[in-house]
Steps between C-alpha positions, in 0.01 A plus 500: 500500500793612322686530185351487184123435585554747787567762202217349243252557785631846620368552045173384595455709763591788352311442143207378606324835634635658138293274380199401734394873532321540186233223666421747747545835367188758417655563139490114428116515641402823280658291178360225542143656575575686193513172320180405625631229806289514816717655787303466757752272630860387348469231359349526149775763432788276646438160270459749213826743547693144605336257244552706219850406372339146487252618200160455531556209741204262613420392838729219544841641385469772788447231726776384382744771491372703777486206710363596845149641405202233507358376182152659597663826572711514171176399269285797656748731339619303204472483183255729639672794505670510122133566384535838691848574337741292323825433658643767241283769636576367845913513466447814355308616764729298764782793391325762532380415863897421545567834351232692741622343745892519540439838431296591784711284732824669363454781325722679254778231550361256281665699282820499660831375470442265795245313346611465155780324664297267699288448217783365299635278760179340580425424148861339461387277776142415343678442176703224663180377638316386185370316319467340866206178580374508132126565507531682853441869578894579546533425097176627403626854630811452366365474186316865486666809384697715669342820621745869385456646796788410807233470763296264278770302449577457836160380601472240184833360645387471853201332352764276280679399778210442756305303224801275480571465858095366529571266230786310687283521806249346372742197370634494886157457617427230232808326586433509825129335491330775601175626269363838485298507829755274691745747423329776668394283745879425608597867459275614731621205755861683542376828538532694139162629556185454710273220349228778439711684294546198232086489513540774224620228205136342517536177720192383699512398875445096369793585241746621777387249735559186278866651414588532878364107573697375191863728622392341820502151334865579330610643880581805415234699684385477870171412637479908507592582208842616566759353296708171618934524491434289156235778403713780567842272316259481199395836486875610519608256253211635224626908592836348482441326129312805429776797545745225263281516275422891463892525533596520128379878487731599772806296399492646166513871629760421752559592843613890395180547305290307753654751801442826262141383470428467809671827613276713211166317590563543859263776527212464251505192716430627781240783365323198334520348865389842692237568249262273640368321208605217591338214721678496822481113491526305150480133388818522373707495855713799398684624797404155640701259326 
């Protein structure tokens, strides 16, 4: 791939750990135990810290928006968990865990130079991305506040711009047929992850099972499981669709601010990457698509 989506993807890439790490970090954990949400595992803090901008959202909107979780999955957490804190209390909270967290990753240079700079070019770029899929969690970020502090800043726009990016992938999927579980189903089948690895957004065995015999049905998955040459065209064609739309962002900033970007989040990049926070394998196919 090359040329413009080439470039929109290399964004991805590099945003999305910015981003993703408060899901994993011990800050986020301590904040939202804080709050009064069961850590024991991830989840109940995820759908709050990433529902939040939504309001005080009920079961079937993060369906909706979130897209790749099961309904039974998304309504043991919500509505739920706004009667342990509000989703004030929780984007509150959500900064402070960014706050913690950036600065134990990088230290005094949150207050740097560097950053400031990255924080204003990334928030040029989320700017251009709203008011994005109206309703969807690109706008309903775009619509909060922006934090004072550069390293803040940086992280709401890498949340901006990620938000928005999800939003025209879920259109690609839609456009392309696929629902929720079929399109994990046919993401696993050219290799962004194991199949395991997408048992985390709720699915049951039946679930997965019924969405492989019906992308069997439509050819575009093998009597394995592994995805057909029309599988594998459609699942190019939606990643395809999907860096057009999330190109706005990057088109507005232009290829100078794009390459500066890049070049001053080069390392917190990879001391995001080295920190080991982060899963090794995702359900989001980054470094595989």
């Amino acid at each position: 791939m090359t040329g413009e989506p080439a470039r929109v993807r290399q964004m991805w890439h590099l945003m999305e750990p910015l981003h993703a790490v408060l899901y994993y970090a011990p800050a986020a954990f301590e904040e939202a135990a804080a709050l009064g949400y069961d850590t024991e595992e991830r989840w109940a803090s995820y759908f709050a810290w990433r529902a939040a901008p939504l309001g005080a959202s009920g079961a079937d909107e993060v369906v909706r928006t979130f897209h790749s979780f099961a309904p039974g999955m998304v309504g043991s957490h919500v509505p739920a968990g706004w009667a342990v804190a509000g989703p004030d209390a929780v984007l509150a909270a959500r900064l402070r865990a960014v706050d913690r967290t950036y600065r134990a990753l990088f230290g005094d240079r949150v207050e740097g130079a560097g950053f400031a700079e990255a924080a204003a070019l990334a928030r040029r770029a989320a700017e251009a991305a709203a008011p994005g899929v109206p309703g969807g969690l690109g706008a309903a970020n775009s619509a909060l506040p922006w934090p004072d502090a550069p390293h803040l800043t940086l992280w709401q726009a890498a949340t901006v711009l990620r938000e928005h990016r999800g939003d025209g992938h879920i259109a690609a999927l839609t456009g392309a047929g696929l629902d929720p579980v079929e399109s994990l189903v046919s993401f696993a089948a050219v290799g962004a992850a194991p199949a395991e690895v997408f048992a985390s957004r709720g699915w049951s065995a039946e679930e997965w099972g019924a969405a492989r015999l019906r992308l069997q049905e439509r050819g575009l998955l093998a009597a394995d499981g592994a995805a057909t040459d029309a599988g594998r065209e459609l699942r190019a064609k939606v990643e395809l669709r999907t860096d057009e739309e999330a190109a706005a962002p990057w088109r507005a900033l232009g290829e100078a601010g794009r390459e500066r970007l890049v070049e001053l989040l080069g390392e917190p990049w990879l001391e995001v990457i080295g920190s080991g926070l982060l899963p090794s394998e995702n359900t989001l196919g980054i470094g595989k698509v």
